[in-house]
N, C-alpha and C positions, 0 to 999 in steps of 0.2 A: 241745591246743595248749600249747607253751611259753611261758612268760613273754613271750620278746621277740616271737613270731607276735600272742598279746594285744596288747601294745605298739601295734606295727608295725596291726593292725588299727583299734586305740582312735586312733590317729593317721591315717590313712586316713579314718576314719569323722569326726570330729570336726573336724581343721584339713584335710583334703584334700592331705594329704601325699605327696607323687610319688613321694620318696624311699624312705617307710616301703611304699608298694604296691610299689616297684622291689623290695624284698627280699623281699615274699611272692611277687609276678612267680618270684623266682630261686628261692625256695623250692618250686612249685611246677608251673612250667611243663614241667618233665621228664616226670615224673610225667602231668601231663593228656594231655600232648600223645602220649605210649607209651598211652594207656587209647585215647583220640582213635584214636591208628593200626592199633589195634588192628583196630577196626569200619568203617574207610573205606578202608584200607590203599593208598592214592597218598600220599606223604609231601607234595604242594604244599597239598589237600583236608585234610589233618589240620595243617599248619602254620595254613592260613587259617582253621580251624574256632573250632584253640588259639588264637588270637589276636586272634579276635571274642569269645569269652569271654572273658577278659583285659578284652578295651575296654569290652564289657559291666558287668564283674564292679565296674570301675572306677565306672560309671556308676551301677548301682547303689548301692555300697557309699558313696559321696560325694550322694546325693540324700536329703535329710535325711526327707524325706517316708516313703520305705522303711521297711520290718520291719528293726532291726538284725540282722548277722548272727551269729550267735556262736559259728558253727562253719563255719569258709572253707573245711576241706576238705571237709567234706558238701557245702558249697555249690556248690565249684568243679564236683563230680563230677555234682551233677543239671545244672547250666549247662549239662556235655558230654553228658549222657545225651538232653536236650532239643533240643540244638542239631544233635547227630545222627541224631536221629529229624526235625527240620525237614529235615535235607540230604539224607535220604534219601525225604521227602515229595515234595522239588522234582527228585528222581530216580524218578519212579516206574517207571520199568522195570526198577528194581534194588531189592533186597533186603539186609539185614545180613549174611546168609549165603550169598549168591553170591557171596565173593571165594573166590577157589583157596586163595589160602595165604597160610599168617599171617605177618605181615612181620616183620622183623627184630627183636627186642625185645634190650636191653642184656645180655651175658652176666650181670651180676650177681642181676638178676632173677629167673635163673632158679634158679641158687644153690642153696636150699633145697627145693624140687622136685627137681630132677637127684640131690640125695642120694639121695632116696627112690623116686627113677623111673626113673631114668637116663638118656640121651643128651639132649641140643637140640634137637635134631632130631626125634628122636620126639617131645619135648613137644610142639614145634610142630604137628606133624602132629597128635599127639592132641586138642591144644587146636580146633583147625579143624572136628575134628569134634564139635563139641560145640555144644548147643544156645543160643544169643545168653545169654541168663539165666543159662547156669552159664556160661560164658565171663567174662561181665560180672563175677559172684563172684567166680572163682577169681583173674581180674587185680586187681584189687579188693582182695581176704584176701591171697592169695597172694604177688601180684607188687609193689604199692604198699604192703603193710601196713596199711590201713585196718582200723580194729576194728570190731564188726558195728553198733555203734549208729552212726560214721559209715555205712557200706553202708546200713544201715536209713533215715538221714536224707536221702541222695543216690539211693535208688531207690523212696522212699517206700513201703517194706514193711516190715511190723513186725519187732521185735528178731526173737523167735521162727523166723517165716516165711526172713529172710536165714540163721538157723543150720542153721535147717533145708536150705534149699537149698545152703548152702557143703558141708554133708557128701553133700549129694544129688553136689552139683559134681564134690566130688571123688574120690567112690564111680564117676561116669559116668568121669572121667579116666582112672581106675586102671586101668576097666574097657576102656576103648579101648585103652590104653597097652598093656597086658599081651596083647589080643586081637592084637597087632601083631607080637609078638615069634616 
């Protein structure tokens, strides 16, 4: 976290700042909401999801009684990993892995991937096949930039365990990817 994300937190947390949450809100909700669509892929379900977290995130972070938080991006990421495991509790004829195909994600994201792998479109496709857990990593590492102790804090698995599975991730990736071509 940056100086001013600390900032913007310590003031949230302390005076219940609207303004300071409004620019983690901005900092943030991009990012949640592509992890979000990732795993629910209707973009009204991953808008409503991002933005019960948010309310939540709000709620907690402003109720003095609370664990402070000290790391918002770990935080925000189990919020979504949790919220979508409810959504798809209150779905149970559906699964994380019965969507077809992986929805649109930002050209930039893919960026550094596409160096090393080549087209959009195949990532997509490869990404799809891919087991929820390394999917979760590779957007996670990959796509958001998260470093493995946030991954580790937001999926509650140890440092170790997430390095290990980011190379498992993107060993399976490579492996789909290239079986394609």
């Amino acid at each position: 976290m940056n100086w001013q994300e600390q900032f913007d937190l310590y003031r949230v947390i302390t005076h219940k700042d609207s303004e300071a949450f409004g620019r983690l809100y901005d900092r943030y909700i991009d990012r949640i909401y592509r992890f979000i669509l990732g795993k629910v892929a209707a973009e009204d379900d991953a808008r409503d999801i991002a933005n019960d977290i948010f309310v939540k995130c709000w709620q907690y972070l402003t109720d003095s009684e609370n664990v402070p938080v000290v790391n918002l991006n770990a935080f925000l990421y189990k919020m979504a990993r949790n919220r979508i495991i409810d959504f798809y509790r209150r779905k149970k004829d559906l699964r994380l892995d019965d969507w077809e195909e992986l929805p649109q994600i930002p050209d930039s994201a893919f960026d550094k991937m596409i160096e090393n792998l080549g087209d959009r479109e195949s990532i997509r496709k490869a990404l799809s096949g891919l087991r929820p857990e390394y999917r979760d990593i590779i957007i996670m590492r990959y796509l958001d930039d998260l470093s493995f102790s946030d991954i580790a804090s937001a999926s509650g698995k140890s440092l170790v365990n997430v390095r290990v599975l980011a190379h498992r991730a993107m060993g399976a990736l490579r492996k789909i990817f290239h079986g394609r071509i």
